[in-house]
LOGU-718758 format. One record per residue: x, y, z of N, C-alpha, C, CB in turn; residue in one letter; residue number from 1. Coordinates in Angstrom, 1 decimal. Atoms other than C-alpha are relative to their C-alpha. Glycine has a CB too. Layout:
N
+--------+--------+--------+--------+--------+--------+--------+--------+--------+--------+--------+--------+------+-----+
!    npx !    npy !    npz !   capx !   capy !   capz !    cpx !    cpy !    cpz !   cbpx !   cbpy !   cbpz ! rest !  nr !
+--------+--------+--------+--------+--------+--------+--------+--------+--------+--------+--------+--------+------+-----+
!      X !      Y !      Z !      X !      Y !      Z !      X !      Y !      Z !      X !      Y !      Z !    A ! NUM !
...
+--------+--------+--------+--------+--------+--------+--------+--------+--------+--------+--------+--------+------+-----+
***
This chain:
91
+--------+--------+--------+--------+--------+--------+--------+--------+--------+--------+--------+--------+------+-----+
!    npx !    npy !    npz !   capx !   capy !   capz !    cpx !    cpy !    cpz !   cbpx !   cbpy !   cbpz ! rest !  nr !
+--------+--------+--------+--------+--------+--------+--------+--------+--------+--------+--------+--------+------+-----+
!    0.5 !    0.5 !   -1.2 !  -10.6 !  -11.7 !  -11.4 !    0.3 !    0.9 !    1.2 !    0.7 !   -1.4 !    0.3 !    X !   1 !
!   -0.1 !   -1.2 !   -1.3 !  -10.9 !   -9.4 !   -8.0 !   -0.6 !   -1.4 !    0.9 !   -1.3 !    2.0 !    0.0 !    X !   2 !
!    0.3 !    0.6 !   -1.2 !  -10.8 !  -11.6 !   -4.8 !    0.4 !    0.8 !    1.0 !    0.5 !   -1.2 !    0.0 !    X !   3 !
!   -0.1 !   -0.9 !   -1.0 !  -11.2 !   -9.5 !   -1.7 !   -0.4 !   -1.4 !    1.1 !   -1.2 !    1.6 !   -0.2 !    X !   4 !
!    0.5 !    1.5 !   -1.2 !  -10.8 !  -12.0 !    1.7 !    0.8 !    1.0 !    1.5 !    1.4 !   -2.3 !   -0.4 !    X !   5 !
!   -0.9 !   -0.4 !   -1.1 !  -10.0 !  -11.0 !    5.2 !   -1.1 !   -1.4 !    1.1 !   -0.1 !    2.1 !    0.6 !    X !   6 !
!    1.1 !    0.6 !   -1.3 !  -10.7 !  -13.4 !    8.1 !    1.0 !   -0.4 !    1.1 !   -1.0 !   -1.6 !   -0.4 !    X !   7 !
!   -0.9 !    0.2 !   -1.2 !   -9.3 !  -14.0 !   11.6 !   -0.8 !   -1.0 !    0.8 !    0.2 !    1.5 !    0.9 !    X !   8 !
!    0.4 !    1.0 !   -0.5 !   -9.5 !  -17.2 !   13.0 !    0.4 !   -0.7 !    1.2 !    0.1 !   -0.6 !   -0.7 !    X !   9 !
!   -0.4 !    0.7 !   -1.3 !   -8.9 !  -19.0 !   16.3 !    1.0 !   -1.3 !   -0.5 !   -1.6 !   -0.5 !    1.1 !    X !  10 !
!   -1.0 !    0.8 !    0.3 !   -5.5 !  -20.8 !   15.9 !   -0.1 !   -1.4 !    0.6 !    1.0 !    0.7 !    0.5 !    X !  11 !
!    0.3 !    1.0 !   -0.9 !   -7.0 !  -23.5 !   18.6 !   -1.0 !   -0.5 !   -0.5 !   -0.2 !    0.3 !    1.3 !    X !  12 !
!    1.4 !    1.0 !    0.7 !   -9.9 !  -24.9 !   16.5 !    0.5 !   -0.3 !   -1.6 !   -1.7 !    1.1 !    0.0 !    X !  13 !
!   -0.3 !    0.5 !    2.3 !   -9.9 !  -27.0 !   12.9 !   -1.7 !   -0.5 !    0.0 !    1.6 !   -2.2 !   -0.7 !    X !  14 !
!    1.1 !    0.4 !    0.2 !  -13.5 !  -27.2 !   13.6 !   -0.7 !    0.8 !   -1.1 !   -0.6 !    0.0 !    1.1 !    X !  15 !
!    0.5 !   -0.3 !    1.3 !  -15.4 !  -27.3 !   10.1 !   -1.6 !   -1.5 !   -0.4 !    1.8 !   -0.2 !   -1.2 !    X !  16 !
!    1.2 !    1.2 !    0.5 !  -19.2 !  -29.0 !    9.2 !   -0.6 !    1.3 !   -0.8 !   -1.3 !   -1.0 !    1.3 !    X !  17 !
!    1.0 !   -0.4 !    0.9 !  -21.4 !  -28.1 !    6.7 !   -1.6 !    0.2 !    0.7 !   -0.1 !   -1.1 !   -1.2 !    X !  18 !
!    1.4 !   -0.4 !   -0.5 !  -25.0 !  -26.7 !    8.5 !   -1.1 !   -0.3 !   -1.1 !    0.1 !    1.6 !    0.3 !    X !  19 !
!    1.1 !    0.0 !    1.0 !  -27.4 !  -26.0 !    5.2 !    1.0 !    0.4 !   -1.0 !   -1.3 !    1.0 !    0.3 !    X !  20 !
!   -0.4 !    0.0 !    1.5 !  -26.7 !  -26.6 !    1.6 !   -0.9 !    0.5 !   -0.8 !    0.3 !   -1.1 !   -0.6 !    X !  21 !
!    1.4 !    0.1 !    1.3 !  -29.3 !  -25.8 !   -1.3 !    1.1 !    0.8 !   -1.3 !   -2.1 !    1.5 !    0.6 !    X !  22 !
!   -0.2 !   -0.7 !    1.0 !  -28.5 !  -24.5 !   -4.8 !   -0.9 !   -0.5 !   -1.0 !    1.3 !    0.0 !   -0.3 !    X !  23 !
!    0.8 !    0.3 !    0.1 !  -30.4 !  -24.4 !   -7.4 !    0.4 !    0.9 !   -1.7 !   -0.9 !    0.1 !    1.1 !    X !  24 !
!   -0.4 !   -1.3 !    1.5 !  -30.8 !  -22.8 !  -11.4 !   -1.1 !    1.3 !    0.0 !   -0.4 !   -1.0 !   -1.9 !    X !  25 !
!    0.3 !   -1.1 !   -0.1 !  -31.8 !  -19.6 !  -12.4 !   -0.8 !    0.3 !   -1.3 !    1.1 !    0.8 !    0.3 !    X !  26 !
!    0.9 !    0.4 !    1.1 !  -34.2 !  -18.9 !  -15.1 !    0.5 !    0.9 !   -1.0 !   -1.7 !    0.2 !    0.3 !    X !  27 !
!   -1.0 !   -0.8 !    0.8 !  -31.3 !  -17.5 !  -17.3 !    0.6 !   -1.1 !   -0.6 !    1.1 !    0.9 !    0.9 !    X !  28 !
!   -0.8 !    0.8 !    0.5 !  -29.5 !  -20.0 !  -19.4 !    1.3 !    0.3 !    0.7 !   -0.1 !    0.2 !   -1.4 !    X !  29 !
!   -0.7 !    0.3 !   -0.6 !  -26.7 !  -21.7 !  -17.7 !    0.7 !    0.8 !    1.0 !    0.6 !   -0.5 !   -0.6 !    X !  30 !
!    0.2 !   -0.8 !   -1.3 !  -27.1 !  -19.5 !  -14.5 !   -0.3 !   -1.1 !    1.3 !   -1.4 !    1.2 !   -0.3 !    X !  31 !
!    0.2 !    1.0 !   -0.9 !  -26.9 !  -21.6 !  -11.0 !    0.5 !    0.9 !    1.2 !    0.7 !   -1.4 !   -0.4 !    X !  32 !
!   -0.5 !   -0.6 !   -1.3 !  -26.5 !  -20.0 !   -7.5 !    0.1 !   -1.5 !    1.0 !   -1.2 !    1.4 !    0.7 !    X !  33 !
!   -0.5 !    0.6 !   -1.1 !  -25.4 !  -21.7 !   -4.3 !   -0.3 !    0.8 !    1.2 !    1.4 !   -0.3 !   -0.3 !    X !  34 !
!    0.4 !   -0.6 !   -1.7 !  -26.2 !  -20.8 !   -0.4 !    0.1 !   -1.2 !    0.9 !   -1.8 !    0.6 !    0.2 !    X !  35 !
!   -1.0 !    1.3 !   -1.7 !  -24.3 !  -22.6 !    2.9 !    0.2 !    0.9 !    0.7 !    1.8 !   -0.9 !   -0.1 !    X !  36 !
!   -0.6 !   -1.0 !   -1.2 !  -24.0 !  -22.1 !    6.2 !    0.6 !   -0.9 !    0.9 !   -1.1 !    0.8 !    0.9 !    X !  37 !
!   -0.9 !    0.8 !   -0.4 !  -21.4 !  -23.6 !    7.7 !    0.7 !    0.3 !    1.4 !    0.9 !    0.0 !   -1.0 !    X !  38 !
!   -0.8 !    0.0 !   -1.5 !  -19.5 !  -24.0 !   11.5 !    1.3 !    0.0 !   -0.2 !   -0.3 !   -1.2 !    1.0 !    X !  39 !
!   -1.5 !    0.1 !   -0.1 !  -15.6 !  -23.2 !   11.4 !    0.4 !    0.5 !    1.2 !    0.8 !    0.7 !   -1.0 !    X !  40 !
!   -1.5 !   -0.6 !   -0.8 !  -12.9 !  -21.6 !   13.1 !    0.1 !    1.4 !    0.1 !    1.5 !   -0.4 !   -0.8 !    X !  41 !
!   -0.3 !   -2.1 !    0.0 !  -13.5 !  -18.0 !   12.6 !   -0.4 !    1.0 !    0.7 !   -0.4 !    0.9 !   -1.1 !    X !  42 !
!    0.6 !   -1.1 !   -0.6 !  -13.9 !  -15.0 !   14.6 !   -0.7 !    0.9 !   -0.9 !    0.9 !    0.6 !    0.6 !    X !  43 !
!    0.7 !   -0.2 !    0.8 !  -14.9 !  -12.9 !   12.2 !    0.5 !    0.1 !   -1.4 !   -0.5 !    0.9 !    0.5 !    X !  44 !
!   -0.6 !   -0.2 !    1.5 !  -14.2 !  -12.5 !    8.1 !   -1.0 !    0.8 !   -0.6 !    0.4 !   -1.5 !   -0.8 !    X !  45 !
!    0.3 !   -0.1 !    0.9 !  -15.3 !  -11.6 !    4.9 !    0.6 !    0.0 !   -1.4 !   -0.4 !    0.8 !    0.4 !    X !  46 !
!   -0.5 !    0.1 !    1.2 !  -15.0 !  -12.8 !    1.3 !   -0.7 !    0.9 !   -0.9 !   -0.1 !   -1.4 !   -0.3 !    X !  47 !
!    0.9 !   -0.3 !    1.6 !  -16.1 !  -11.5 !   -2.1 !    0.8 !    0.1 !   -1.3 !   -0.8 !    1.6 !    0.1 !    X !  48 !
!   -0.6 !    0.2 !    1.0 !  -14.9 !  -12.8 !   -5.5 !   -1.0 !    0.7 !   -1.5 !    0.2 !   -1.7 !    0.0 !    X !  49 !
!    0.5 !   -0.1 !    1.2 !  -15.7 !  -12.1 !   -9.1 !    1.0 !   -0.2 !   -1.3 !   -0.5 !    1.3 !    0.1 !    X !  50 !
!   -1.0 !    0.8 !    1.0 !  -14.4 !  -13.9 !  -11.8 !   -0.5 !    0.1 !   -2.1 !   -0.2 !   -2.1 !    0.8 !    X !  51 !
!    0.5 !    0.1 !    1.4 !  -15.1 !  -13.5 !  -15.8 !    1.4 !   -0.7 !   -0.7 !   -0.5 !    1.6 !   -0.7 !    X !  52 !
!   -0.4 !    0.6 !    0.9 !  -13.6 !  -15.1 !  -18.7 !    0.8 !   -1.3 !    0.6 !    0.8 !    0.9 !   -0.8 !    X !  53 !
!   -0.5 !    1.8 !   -0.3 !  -13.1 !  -19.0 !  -16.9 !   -0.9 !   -0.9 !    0.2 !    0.8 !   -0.4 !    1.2 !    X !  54 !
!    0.7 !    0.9 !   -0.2 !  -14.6 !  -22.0 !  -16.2 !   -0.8 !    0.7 !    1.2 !    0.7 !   -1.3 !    0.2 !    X !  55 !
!    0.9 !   -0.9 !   -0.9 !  -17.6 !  -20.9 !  -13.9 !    0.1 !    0.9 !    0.7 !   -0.4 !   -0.4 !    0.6 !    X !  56 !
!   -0.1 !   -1.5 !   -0.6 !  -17.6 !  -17.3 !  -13.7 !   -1.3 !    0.2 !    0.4 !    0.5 !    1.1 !   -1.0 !    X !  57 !
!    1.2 !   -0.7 !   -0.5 !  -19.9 !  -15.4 !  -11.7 !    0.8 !    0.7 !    1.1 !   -1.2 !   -1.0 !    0.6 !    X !  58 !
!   -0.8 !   -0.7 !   -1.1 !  -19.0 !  -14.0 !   -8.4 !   -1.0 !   -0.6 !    1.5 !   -0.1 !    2.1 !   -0.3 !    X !  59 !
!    0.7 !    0.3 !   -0.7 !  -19.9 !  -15.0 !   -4.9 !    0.5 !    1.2 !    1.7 !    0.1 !   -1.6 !   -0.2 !    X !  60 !
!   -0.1 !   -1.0 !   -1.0 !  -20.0 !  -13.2 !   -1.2 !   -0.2 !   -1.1 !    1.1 !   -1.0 !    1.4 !    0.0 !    X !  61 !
!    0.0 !    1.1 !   -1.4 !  -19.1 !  -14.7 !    2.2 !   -0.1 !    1.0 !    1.2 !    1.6 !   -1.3 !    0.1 !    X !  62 !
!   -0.3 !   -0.8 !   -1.4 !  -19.8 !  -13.6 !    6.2 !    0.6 !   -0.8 !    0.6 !   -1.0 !    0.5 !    1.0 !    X !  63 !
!   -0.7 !    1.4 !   -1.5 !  -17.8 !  -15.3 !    9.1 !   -0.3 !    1.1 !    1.4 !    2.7 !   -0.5 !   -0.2 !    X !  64 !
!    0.3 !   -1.4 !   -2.0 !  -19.1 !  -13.9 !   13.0 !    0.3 !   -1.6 !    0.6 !   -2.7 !    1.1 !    0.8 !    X !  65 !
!    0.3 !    0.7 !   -1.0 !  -18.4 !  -16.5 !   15.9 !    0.3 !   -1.6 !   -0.4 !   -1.4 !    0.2 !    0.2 !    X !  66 !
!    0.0 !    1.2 !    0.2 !  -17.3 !  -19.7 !   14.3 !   -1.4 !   -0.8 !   -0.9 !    0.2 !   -0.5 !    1.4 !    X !  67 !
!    0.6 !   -0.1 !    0.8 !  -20.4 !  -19.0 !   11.8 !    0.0 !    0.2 !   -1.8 !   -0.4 !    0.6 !    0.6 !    X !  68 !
!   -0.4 !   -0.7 !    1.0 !  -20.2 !  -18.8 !    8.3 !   -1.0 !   -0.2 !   -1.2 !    1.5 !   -0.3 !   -0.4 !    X !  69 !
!    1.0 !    0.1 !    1.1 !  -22.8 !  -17.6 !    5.3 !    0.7 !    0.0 !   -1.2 !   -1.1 !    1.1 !    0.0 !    X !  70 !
!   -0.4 !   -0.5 !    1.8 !  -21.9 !  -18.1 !    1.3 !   -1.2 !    0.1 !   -0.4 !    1.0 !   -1.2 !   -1.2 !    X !  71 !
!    1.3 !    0.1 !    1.1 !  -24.0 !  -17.5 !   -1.5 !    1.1 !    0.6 !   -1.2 !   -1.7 !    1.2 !    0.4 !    X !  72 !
!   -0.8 !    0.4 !    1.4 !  -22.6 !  -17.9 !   -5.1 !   -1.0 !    0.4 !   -1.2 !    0.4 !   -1.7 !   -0.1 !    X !  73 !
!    0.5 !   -0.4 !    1.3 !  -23.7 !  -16.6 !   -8.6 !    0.6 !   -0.7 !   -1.1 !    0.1 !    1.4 !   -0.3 !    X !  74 !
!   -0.5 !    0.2 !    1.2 !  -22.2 !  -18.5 !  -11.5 !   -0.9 !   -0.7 !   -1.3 !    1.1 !   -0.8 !    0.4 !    X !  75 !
!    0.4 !    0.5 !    1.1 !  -22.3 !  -19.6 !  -14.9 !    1.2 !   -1.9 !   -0.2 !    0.3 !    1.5 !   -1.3 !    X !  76 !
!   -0.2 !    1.6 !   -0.4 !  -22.1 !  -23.5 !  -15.5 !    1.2 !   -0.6 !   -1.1 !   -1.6 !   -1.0 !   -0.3 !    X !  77 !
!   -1.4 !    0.6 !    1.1 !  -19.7 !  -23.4 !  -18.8 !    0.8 !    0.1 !    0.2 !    0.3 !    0.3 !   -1.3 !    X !  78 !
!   -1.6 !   -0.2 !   -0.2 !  -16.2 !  -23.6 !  -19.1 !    0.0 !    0.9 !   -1.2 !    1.1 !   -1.5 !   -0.1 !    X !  79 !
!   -0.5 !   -1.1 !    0.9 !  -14.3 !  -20.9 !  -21.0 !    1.5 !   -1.0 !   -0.7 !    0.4 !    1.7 !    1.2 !    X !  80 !
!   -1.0 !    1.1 !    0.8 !  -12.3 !  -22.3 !  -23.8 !    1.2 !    1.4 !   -0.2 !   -1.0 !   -0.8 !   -2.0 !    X !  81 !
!   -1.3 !   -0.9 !    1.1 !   -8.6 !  -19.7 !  -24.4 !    0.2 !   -0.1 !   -1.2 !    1.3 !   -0.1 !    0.3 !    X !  82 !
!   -0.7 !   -0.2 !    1.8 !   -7.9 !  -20.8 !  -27.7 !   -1.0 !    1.1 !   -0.5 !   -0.2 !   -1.8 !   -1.2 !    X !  83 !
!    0.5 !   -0.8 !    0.9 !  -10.8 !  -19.5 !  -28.9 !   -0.8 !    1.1 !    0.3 !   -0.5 !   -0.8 !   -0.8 !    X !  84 !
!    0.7 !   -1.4 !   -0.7 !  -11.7 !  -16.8 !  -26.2 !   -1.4 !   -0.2 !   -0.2 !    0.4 !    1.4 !   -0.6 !    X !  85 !
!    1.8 !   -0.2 !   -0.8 !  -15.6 !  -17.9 !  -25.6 !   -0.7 !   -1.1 !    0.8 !   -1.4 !    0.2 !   -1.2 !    X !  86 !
!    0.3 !    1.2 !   -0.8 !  -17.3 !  -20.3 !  -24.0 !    0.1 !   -1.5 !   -0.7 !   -1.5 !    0.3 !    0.5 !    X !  87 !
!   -0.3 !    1.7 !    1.0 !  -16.6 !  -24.1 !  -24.9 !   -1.6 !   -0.3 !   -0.6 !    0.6 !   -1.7 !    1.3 !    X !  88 !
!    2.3 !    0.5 !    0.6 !  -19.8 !  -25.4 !  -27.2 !    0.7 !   -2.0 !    0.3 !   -1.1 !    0.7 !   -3.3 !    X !  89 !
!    0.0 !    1.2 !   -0.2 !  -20.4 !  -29.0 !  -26.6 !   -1.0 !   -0.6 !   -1.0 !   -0.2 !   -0.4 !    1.3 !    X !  90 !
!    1.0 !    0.9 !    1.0 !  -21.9 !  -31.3 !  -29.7 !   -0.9 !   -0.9 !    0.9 !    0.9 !   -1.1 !   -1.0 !    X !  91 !
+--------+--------+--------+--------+--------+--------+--------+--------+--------+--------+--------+--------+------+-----+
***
């Protein structure tokens, strides 16, 4: 897993709503993205994850300007089973 985060936020606000949601599938077997834009607390940031071998791996990327904030998300919808190191199957 590599998670890279920096963000600097105004200590005087806990303001947080959700703006625009959508997600949606991808014409990949159990492939699904995500995209939000959301109002907080932040001056400015930046996220960016990437995750393999767990329950919904993919990787996603975030902006923060102004008390603004964009995601957008790439994963996969299975869970990852350890015992037997691959993805879980479901009967």
């Amino acid at each position: 897993m590599i998670n890279l985060s920096f963000t600097l936020s105004n200590p005087f606000s806990s303001r947080y709503s959700s703006v625009y949601d959508t997600s949606g599938k991808t014409w990949m077997p159990h492939k699904f993205w995500e995209f939000g834009i959301y109002k907080n607390s932040s001056i400015i940031g930046f996220t960016f994850d990437l995750t393999m071998r767990q329950d919904h791996a993919g990787f996603g990327i975030g902006f923060e300007l102004f008390g603004w904030r964009v995601d957008y998300r790439f994963y996969d919808s299975r869970h990852w089973n350890d015992e037997t190191d691959r993805w879980e199957v479901y009967e």
